[in-house]
N, C-alpha and C positions, 0 to 999 in steps of 0.2 A: 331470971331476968326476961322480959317478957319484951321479943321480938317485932319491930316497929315497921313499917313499911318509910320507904325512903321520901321524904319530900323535901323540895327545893325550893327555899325562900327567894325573895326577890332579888337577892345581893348575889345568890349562888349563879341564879337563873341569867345576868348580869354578867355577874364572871363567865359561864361556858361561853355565851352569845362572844363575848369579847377575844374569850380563846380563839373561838373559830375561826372569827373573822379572822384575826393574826395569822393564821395558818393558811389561810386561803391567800392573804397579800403576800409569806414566806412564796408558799407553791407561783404564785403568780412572778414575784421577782426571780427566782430558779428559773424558771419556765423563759423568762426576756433575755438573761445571762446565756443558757445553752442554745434558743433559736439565734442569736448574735455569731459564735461560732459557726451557723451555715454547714452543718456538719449533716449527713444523714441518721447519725447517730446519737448524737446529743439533739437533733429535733424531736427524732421518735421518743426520748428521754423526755424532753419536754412536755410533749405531746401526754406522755402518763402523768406528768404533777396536774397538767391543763384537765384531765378528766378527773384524777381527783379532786381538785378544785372546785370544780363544777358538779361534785357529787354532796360538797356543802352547801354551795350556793348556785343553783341550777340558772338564775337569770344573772349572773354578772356579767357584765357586759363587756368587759377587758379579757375577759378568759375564753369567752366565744370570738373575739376577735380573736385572738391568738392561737386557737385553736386551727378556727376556720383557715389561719395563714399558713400555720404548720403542717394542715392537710395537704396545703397546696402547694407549697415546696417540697412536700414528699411525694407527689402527683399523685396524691390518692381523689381525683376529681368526683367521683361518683360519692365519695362520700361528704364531699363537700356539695355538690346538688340536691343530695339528700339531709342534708344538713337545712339548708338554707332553700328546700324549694320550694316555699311558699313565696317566694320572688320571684319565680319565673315568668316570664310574661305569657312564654306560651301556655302555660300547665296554668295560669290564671285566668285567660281567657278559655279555657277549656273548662273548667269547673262555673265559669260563669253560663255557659251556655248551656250545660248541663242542669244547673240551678233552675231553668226558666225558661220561658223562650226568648226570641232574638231581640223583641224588643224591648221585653224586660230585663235581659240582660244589661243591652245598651244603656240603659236609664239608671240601671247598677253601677256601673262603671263608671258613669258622668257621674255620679253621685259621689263615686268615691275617688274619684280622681286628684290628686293635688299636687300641681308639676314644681312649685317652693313656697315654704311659710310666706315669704315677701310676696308673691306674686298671686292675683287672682284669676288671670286671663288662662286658658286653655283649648290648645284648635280640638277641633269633632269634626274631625275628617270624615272617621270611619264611617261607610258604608253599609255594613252589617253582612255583606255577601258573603256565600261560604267558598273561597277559594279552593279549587281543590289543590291536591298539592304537586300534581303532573305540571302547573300553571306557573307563567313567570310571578318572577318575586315583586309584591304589589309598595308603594310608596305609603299609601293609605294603609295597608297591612301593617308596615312598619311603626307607621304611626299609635294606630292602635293598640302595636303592642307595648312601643314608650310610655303610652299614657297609662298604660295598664299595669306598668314595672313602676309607676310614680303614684300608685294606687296608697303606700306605706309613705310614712312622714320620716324625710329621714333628719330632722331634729332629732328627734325624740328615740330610733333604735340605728343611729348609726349610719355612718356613708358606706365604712367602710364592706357592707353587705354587697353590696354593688358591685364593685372594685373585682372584690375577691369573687362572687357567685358569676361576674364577666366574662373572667380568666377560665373560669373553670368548663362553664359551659362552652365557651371555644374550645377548648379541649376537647370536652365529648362529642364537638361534631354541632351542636346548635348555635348556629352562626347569627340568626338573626337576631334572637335572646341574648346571643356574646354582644351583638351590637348597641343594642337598646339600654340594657344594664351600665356599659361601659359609657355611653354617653350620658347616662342618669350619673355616674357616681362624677362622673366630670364636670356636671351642672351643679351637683347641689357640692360637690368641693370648691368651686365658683363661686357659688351664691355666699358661703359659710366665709368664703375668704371677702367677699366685699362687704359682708357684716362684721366683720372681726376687724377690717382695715380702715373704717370709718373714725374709732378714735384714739388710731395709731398715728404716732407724729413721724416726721422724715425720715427720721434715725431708725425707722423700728422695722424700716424693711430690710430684709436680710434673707439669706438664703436661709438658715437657720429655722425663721418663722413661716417660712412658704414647704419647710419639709415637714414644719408642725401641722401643717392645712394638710395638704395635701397627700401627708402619709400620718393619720393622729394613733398615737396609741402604739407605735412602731417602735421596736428595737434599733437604737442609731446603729449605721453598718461599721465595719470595723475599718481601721487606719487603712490609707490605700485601697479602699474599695473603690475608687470612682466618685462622682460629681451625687452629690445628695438629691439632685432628681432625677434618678436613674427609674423608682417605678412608676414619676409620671411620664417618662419619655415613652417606656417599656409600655404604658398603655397606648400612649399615642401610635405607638410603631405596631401593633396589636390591632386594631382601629384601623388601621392603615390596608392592612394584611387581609382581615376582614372584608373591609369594605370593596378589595381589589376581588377577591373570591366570590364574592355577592354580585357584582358586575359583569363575570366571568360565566359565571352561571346561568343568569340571567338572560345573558344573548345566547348561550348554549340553548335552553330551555326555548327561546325567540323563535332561532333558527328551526327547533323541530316541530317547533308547532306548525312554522308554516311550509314544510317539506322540504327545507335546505338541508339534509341527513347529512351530509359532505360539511356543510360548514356548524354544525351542531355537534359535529364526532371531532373537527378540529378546534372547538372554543373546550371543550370539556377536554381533550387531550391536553390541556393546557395546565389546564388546572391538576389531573392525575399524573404531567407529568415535568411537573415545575419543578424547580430545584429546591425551595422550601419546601418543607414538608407538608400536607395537612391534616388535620384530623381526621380520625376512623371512622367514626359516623361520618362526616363530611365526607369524604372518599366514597364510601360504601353508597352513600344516596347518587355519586355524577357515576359510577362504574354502572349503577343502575341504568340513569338515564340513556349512558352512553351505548348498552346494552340494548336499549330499544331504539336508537337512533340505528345500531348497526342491522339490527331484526327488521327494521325498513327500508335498508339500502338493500334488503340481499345475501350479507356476508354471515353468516350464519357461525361459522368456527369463531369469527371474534364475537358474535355476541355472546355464546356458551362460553367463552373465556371470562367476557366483563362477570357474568352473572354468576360462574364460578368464585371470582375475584370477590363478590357483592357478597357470596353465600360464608368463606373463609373470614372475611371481617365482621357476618353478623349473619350469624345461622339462622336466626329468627327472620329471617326478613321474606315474605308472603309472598310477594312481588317477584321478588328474583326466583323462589322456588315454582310458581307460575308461570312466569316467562320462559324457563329453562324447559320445564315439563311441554310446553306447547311448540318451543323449538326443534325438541327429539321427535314430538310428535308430527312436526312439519316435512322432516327427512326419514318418518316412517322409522324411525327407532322406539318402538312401541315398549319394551321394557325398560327401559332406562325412565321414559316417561311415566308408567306406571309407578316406578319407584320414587320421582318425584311428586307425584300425584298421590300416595297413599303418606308419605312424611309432610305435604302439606294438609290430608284429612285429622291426623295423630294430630299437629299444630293447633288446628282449630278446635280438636275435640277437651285440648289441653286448657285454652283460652275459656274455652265455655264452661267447662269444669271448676276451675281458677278463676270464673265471672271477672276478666279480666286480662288486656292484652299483654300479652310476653314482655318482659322487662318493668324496670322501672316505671312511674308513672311520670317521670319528664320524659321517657322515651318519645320520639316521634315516629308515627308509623304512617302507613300509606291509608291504613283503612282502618274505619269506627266499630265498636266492639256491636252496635244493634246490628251492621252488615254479615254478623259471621253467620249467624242462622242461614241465612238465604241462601250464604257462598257455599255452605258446607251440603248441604240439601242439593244443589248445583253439581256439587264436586262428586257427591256419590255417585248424581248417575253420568256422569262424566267417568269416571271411572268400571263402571259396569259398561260400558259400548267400549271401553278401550279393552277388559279384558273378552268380551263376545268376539274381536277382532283378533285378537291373540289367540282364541279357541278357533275361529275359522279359518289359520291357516297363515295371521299375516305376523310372524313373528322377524327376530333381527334379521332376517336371510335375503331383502329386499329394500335394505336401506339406501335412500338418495342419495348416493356418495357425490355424484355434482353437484347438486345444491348445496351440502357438506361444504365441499373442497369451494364452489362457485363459478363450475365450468359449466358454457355449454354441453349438449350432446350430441356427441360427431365432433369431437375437439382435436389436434393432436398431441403429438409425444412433446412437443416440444412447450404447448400452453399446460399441460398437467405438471411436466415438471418446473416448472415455473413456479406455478401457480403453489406444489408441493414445498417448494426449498422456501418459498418466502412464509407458509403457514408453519414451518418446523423451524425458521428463526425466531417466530414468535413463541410460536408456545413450547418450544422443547422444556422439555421439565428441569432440567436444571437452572432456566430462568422462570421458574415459575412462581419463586418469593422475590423478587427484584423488586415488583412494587410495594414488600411491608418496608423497605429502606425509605420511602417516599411517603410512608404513613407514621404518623405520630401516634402512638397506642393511647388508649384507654387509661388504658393500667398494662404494666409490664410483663405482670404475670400471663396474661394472657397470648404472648408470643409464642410460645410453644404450639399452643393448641391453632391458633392461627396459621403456621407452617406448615403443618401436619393437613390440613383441610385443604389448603392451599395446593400441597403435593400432591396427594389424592388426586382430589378433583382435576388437575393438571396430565396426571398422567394418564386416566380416563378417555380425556378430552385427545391426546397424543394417539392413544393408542385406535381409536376411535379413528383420529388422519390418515395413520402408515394404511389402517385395514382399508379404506375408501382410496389411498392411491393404488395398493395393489392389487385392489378391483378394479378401478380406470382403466389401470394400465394392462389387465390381463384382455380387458374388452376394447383396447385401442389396439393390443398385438394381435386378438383374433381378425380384427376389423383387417389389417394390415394384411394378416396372410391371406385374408379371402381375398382381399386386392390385387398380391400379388400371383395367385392362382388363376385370375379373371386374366388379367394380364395375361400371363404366358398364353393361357387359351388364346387368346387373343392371338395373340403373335403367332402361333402355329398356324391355327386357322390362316391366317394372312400368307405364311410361306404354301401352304399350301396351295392355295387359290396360284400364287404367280409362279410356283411350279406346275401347274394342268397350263397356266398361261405359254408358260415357256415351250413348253411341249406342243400344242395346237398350233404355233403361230408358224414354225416351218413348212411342216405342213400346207396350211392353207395357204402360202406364200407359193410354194412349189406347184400346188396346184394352178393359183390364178397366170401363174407366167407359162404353166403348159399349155393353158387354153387359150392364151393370147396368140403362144407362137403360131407365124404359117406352117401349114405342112408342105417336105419339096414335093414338085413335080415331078413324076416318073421320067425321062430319059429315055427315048428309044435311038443307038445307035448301033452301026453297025462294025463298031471297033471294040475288042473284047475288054480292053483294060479299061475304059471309063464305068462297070458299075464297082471293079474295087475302089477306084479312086471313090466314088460318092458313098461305101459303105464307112472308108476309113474317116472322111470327113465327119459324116454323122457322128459319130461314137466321138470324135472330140469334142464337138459342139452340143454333146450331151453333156460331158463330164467339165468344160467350162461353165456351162451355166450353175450345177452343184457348187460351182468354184465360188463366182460369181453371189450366191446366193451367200455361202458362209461367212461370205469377206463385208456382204452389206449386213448379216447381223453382228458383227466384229464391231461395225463401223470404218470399214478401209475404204476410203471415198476416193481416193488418188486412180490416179489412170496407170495401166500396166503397159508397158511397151514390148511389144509383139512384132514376131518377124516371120510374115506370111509367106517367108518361101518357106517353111518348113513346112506350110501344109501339103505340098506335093508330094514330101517324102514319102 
């Protein structure tokens, strides 16, 4: 019997096509059943029928939403950016300007822009300027970047892209993309409902049909969950959150531009230290800021804190590795600065290797990958004078612990310690993860490794304080004893002088009143007793005036009463 190869008629071909599909709709209703439950484990369950699903039929459009929603209630965001990042506004405007130049970009974009099927008008604000990103947050930017998130029709793949890609990138910290998407998916679920309401009669509004608009394709939540527009309020209050943070920052960024460092370190303290949380990229870009608002006031220990803080939520980040390294180098801590000067060269040579900057490509970074060439070229011999400086002698032995700590020089005991107990409230290391409680992660997993960098770097930074106060303080107690050494000198010198004083002034006293006195007149008589009489007078009127003299340096000013017939005795 001779061996046939298998082929499939039109009827068989028919049947599989038809199995399929059946199996993809099975997996897809399993899949709305266990996400319903809000469970984390019956989602992640979910989450496998949704991929298999979609390993039969890669463009279904119900199984991509549900996917993308089960991402997001398992806060796996990154994988939902990457899912969905060809919506990003920012990573859209980035490949556009990449494409072309600036104003063939522009002409790109008008081209493709389309803000709802109904509508044809559209503003063209934008400018074309390349903001950098030290700058406040521009209206016009914003703009730019809605129109550029409204680039996709979303007839035709869905609102709910929006919704979900909003959510997510608020999470990872891109706020302005969180903004513009959330307001995109609010507009065309707007548009979508005054189109579908047009040949609805009175009857037909109902909560019921406003949960179909505005959440399509959704799992209805289960008895006693709450009011059926809970994830459009939950957008609104999102939205809200956002746009409070964007304001906040914005005068932060205001202030430093224009040398209010003091009111630039209290608008961003606000934000790092609000009682909602906020996301990690978000955090990590004001710790930054705030980091160079404190490096221009002076305070040196809190900005090696912020930047510490910038480095433990995102290693990668250029900026905070840079600013740190030129801070140590400011206080004359030449290895610690070499150390972060050669982990930012490994970075760059990493980027250049990789034709490509560290992270994701929605990451947002401080600087463009044509700049690393220069920077690194830069960096090398920046690096060779710091270690020639290291070879001649100037190693950690000579570090500016005032500038450190933030005292003058010539300060005393009582401004160091001061100055000492309020820098070891802040950064003693056991409050040195206080602010991940304040941070909304990424992804979860990554807490660990974040704490660990966090402690480190913290304790560095600690131990780096005690070494700088008990250097102050050994050169405020030398300072002290030489003081009180000068002192005594002092004071001897001085007793001395008014003892030669005290000594000389009898004397010259005794002298000037012997030379005042008259001297008597000899006596010639011829009576034998009158020269005892005038020898015995003498010798009293000697030894009163000693009298006399002791009692005026005494100070006894009073009159003595005296009874002159004794002198005849």
């Amino acid at each position: 019997m001779a061996v046939t190869s298998p082929c499939l008629s039109s009827n068989e071909k028919k049947h599989w096509w038809l199995s399929n599909r059946k199996i993809v709709d099975k997996y897809i209703k399993d899949a709305r059943n266990l996400i319903a439950t809000q469970e984390q484990s019956e989602v992640a369950s979910a989450l496998n029928l949704l991929e298999a699903a979609l390993a039969l039929s890669p463009r279904l459009e119900q199984a991509l939403e549900l996917k993308a929603k089960s991402l997001l209630y398992l806060r796996r965001f990154k994988d939902v950016a990457d899912m969905l990042q060809d919506y990003i506004p920012s990573l859209k405007m980035a490949s556009d300007d990449s494409a072309g130049s600036e104003n063939s970009s522009q002409q790109l974009s008008r081209e493709r822009v389309k803000l709802l099927s109904t509508s044809s008008n559209s503003s063209e604000d934008s400018d074309g300027r390349d903001y950098p990103s030290f700058k406040c947050f521009s209206v016009s930017d914003l703009k730019k970047k809605v129109m550029a998130g409204l680039c996709k029709n979303g007839d035709k793949e869905g609102q709910w892209r929006y919704v979900v890609l909003g959510q997510a990138c608020c999470h990872l910290g891109l706020m302005e993309d969180a903004m513009a998407l959330l307001q995109t998916g609010k507009r065309l679920a707007s548009a979508a409902f005054r189109r579908e309401s047009i040949c609805w009669s009175d009857d037909s509004f109902s909560l019921s049909n406003f949960h179909e608009i505005f959440a399509p394709n959704a799992p209805s939540p289960p008895r006693g969950s709450g009011p059926l527009l809970s994830e459009s309020e939950n957008v609104s209050q999102l939205l809200a959150h956002i746009k409070l943070l964007l304001r906040r920052r914005t005068a932060a960024i205001a202030a430093l531009d224009a040398g209010l460092y003091s009111e630039a370190i209290r608008h961003f303290s606000k934000i790092v230290d609000g009682r909602r949380a906020a996301p990690q990229g978000f955090l990590a870009e004001c710790y930054m800021h705030r980091a160079a608002a404190f490096k221009s006031a002076g305070r040196i220990a809190e900005s090696l804190a912020d930047c510490n803080r910038t480095l433990a939520l995102d290693p990668s980040c250029i900026h905070a590795l840079d600013t740190r390294a030129s801070l140590f180098e400011t206080v004359r801590c030449l290895p610690d600065s070499l150390h972060d000067l050669e982990h930012l060269k490994l970075l760059y040579n990493t980027i250049l290797r990789d034709r490509k900057l560290p992270g994701p490509a929605w990451k947002r970074h401080n600087v463009r990958y044509r700049e690393i060439p220069g920077k690194l070229c830069a960096l090398t011999t920046k690096i060779q004078e710091l270690k020639q400086r290291v070879a001649s002698g100037e190693n950690g032995n000579n570090v500016d612990y005032y500038s450190l700590i933030g005292l003058r020089r010539g300060c005393s005991r009582s401004e160091l310690e001061r100055a000492h107990l309020l820098l070891c409230l802040r950064h003693k290391p056991d409050k040195s993860t206080s602010f991940i409680e304040r941070c909304e992660l990424a992804d979860d997993r990554d807490l660990d490794s974040i704490r660990d960098r966090a402690k480190m770097s913290a304790l560095l930074l600690y131990r780096l304080i005690q070494k700088g106060y008990s250097s102050v303080m050994s050169t405020i107690m030398e300072e002290e004893a030489a003081e009180k050494q000068r002192k005594k000198a002092a004071a001897a010198l001085q007793a001395a002088q008014a003892a030669i004083q005290i000594q000389q002034t009898p004397e010259s006293e005794s002298k000037q009143k012997s030379e005042l006195k008259p001297k008597p007149k000899p006596e010639v008589s011829s009576v034998k007793t009158t020269p005892s009489n005038n020898v015995f007078q003498g010798v009293f009127c000697r030894d009163l005036t000693v009298v006399g003299n002791l009692l005026s340096q005494v100070g006894f000013n009073r009159p003595i009463p005296m009874k002159y017939e004794a002198l005849s005795c």
